[in-house]
SEMI-823779 format. One record per residue (C-alpha): x, y, z; residue number from 1; residue in three letters. Coordinates in steps of 0.25 Angstrom, whole numbers, plus 2048, in hexadecimal, padded with zeros to 3 digits. Each point is the difference from the previous one (the first is absolute). Last residue first. Layout:
N
<r><px>X</px><py>Y</py><pz>Z</pz><seq>NUM</seq><type>Ala</type></r>
...
This chain:
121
<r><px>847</px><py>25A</py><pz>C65</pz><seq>121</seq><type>Unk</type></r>
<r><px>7F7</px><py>7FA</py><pz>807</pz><seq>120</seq><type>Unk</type></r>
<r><px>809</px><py>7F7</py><pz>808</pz><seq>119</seq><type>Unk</type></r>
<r><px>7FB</px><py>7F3</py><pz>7F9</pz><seq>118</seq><type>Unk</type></r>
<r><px>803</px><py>807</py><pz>7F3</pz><seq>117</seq><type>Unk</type></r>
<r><px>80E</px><py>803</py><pz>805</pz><seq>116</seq><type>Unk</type></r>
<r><px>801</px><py>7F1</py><pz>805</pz><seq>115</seq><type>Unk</type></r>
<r><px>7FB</px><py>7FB</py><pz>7F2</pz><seq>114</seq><type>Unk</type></r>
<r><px>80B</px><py>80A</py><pz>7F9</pz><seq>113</seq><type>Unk</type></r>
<r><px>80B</px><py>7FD</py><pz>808</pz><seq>112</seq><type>Unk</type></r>
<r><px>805</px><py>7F3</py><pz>7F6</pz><seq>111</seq><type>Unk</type></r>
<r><px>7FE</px><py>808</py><pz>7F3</pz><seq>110</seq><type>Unk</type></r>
<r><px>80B</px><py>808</py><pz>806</pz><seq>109</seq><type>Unk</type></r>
<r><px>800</px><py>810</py><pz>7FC</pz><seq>108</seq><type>Unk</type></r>
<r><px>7F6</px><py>802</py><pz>809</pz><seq>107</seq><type>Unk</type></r>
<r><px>808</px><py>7FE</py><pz>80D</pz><seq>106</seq><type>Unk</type></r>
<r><px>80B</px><py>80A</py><pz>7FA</pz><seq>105</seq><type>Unk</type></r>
<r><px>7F3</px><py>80B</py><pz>7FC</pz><seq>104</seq><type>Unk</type></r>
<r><px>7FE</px><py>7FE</py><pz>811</pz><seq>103</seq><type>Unk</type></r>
<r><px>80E</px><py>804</py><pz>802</pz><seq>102</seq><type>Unk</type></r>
<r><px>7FF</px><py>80D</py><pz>7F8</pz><seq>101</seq><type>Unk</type></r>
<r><px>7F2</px><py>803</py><pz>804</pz><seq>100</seq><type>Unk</type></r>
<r><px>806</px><py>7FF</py><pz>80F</pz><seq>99</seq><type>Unk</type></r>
<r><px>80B</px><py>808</py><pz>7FC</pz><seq>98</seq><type>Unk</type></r>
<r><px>7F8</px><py>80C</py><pz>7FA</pz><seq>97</seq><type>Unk</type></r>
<r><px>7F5</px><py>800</py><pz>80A</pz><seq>96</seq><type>Unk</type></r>
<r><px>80D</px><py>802</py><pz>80B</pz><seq>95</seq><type>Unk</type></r>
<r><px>806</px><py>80B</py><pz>7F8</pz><seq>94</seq><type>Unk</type></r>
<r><px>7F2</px><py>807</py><pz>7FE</pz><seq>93</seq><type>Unk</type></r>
<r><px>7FC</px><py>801</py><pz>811</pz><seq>92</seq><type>Unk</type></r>
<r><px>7F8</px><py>7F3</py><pz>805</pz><seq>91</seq><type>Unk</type></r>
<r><px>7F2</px><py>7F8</py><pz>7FB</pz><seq>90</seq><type>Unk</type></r>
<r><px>809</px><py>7F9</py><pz>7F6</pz><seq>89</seq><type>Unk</type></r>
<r><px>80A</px><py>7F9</py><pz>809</pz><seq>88</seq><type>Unk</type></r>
<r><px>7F5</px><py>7F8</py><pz>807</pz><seq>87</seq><type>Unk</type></r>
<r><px>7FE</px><py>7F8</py><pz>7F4</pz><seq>86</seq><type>Unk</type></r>
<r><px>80E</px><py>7FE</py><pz>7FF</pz><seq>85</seq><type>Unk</type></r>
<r><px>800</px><py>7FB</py><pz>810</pz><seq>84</seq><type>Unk</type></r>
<r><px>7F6</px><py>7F7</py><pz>7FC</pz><seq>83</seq><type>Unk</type></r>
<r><px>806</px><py>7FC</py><pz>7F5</pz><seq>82</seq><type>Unk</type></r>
<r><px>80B</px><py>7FB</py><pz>808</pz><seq>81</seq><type>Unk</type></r>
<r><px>7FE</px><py>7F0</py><pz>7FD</pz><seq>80</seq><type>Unk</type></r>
<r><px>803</px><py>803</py><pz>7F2</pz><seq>79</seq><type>Unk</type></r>
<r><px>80E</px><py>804</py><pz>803</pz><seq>78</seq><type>Unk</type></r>
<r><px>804</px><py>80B</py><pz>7F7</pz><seq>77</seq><type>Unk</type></r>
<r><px>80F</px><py>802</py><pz>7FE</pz><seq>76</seq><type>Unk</type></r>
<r><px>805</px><py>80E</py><pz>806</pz><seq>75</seq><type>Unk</type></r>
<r><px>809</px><py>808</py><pz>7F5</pz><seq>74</seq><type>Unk</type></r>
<r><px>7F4</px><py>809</py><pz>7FC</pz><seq>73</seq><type>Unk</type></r>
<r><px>800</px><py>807</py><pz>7F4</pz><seq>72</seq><type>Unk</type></r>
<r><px>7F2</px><py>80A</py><pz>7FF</pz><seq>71</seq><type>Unk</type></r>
<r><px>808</px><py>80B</py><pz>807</pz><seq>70</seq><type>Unk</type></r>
<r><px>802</px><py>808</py><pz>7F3</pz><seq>69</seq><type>Unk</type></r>
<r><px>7FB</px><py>7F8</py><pz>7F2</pz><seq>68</seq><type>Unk</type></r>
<r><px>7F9</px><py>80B</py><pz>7F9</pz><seq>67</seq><type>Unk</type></r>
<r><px>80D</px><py>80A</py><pz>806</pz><seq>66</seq><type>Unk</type></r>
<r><px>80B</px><py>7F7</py><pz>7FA</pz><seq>65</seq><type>Unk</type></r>
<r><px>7F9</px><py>805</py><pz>7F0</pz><seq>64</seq><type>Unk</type></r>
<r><px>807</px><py>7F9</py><pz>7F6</pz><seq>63</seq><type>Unk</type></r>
<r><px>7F6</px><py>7F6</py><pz>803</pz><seq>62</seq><type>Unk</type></r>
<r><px>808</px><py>7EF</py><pz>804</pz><seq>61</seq><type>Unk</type></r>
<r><px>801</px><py>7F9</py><pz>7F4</pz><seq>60</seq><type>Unk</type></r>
<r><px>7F9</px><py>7F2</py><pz>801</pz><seq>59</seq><type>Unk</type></r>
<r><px>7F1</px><py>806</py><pz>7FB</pz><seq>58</seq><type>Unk</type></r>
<r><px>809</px><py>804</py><pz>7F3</pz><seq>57</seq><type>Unk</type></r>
<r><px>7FF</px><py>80F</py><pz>7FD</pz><seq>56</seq><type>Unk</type></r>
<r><px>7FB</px><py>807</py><pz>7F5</pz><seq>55</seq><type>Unk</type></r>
<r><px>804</px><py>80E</py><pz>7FA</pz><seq>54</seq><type>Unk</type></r>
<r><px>7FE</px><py>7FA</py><pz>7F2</pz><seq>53</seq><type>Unk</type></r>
<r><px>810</px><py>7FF</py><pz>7FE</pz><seq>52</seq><type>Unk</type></r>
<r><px>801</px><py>7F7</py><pz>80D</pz><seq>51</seq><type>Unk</type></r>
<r><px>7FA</px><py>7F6</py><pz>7FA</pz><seq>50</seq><type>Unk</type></r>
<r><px>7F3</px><py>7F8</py><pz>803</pz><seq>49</seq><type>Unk</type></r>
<r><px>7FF</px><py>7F2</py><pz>7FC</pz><seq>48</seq><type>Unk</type></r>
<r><px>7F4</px><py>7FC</py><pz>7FA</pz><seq>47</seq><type>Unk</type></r>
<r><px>7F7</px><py>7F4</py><pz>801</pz><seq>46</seq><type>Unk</type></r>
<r><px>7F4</px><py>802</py><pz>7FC</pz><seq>45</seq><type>Unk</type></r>
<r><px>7F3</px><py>7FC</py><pz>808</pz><seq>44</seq><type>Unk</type></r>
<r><px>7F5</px><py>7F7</py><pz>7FA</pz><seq>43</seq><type>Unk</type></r>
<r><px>801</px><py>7F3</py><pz>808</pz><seq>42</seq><type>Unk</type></r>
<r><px>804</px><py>809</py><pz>80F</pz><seq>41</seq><type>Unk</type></r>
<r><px>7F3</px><py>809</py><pz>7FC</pz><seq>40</seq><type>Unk</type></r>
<r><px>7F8</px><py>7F5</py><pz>7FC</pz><seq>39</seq><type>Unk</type></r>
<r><px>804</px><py>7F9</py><pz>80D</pz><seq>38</seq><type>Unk</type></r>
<r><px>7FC</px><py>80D</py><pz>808</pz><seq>37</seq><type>Unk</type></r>
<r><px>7F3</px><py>800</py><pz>7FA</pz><seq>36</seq><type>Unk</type></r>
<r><px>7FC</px><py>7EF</py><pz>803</pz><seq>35</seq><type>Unk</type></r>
<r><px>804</px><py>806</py><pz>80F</pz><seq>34</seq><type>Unk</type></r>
<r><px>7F9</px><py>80A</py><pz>800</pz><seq>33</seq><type>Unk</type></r>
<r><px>7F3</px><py>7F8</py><pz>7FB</pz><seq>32</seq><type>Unk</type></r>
<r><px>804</px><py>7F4</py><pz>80A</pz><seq>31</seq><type>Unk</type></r>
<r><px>7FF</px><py>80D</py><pz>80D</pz><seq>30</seq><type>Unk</type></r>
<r><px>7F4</px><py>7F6</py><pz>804</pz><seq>29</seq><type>Unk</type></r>
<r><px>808</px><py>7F4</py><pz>804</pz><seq>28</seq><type>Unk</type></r>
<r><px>807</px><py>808</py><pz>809</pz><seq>27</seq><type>Unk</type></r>
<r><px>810</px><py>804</py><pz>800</pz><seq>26</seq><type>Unk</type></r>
<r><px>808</px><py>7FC</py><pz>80B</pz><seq>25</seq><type>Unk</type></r>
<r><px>7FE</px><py>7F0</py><pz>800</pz><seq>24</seq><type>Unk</type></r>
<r><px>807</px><py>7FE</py><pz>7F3</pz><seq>23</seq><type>Unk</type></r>
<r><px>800</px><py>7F3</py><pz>7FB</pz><seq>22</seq><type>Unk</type></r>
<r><px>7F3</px><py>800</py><pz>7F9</pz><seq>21</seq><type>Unk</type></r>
<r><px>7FF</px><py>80E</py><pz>7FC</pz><seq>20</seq><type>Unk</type></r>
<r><px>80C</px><py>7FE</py><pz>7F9</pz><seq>19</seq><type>Unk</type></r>
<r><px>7F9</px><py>7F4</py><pz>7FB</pz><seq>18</seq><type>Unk</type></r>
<r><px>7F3</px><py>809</py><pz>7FC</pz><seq>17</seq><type>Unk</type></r>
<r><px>809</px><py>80B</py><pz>7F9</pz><seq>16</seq><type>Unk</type></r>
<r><px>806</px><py>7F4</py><pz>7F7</pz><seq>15</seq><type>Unk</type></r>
<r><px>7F4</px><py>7FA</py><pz>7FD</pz><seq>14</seq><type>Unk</type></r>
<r><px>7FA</px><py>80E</py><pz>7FB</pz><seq>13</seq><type>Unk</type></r>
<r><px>80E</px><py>805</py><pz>7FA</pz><seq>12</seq><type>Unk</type></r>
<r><px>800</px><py>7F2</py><pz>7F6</pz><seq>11</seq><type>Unk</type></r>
<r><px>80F</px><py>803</py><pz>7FD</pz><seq>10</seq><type>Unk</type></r>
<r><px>801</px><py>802</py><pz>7EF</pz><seq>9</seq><type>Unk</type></r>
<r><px>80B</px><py>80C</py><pz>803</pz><seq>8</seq><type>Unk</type></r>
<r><px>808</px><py>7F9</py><pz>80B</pz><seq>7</seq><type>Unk</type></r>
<r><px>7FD</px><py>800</py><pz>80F</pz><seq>6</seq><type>Unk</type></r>
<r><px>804</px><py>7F3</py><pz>807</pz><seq>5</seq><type>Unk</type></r>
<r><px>80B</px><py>804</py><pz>808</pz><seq>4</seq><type>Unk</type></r>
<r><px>7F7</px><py>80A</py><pz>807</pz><seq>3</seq><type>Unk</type></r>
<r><px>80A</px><py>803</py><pz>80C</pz><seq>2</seq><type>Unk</type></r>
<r><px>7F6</px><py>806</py><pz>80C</pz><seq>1</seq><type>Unk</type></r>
């Protein structure tokens, strides 16, 4: 969800009801969670982190390969396979690893989320 509005005088009460409003996923009553989470976004501080401190950037891949080994999956998700990703988690390590792999590239698009949600998932 893009909170265009969010400034630091933003009304976080009408702001967390509107989201709530548009947004089918989340449940009238998670609005205190939600009023929380915009305080956090409104009172956060920006800061870049520098290589200096140790710190990575989320875009930089780890500089360990092993955290990240068998988790890339060159197959593009089709969101009408969940079925068979779902299947794909209940079989030996490498198989679970894919299928997570391909269900987090369904996630990844606002436009699978409502299907994923139909599915359970």
């Amino acid at each position: 969800i893009r909170v265009k509005g969010l400034h630091e005088n933003s009304d976080l009460s009408t702001l967390a009801k509107e989201i709530i409003e548009k947004c089918k996923l989340i449940h009238p009553s998670k609005l205190p969670e939600v009023e929380q989470l915009l305080y956090y976004l409104q009172n956060r501080k920006e800061t870049t982190p520098s290589k200096a401190s140790g710190k990575t950037k989320l875009s930089e891949k780890p500089e360990d390969p092993a955290f990240c080994d068998g988790t890339e999956t060159d197959e593009v998700a089709n969101i009408n396979d969940v079925d068979e990703y779902l299947e794909m988690l209940y079989e030996e390590l490498p198989e679970k690893v894919k299928g997570c792999a391909l269900l987090l590239q369904l996630a990844r698009n606002p436009d699978n989320l409502e299907e994923l949600f139909q599915n359970g998932l």
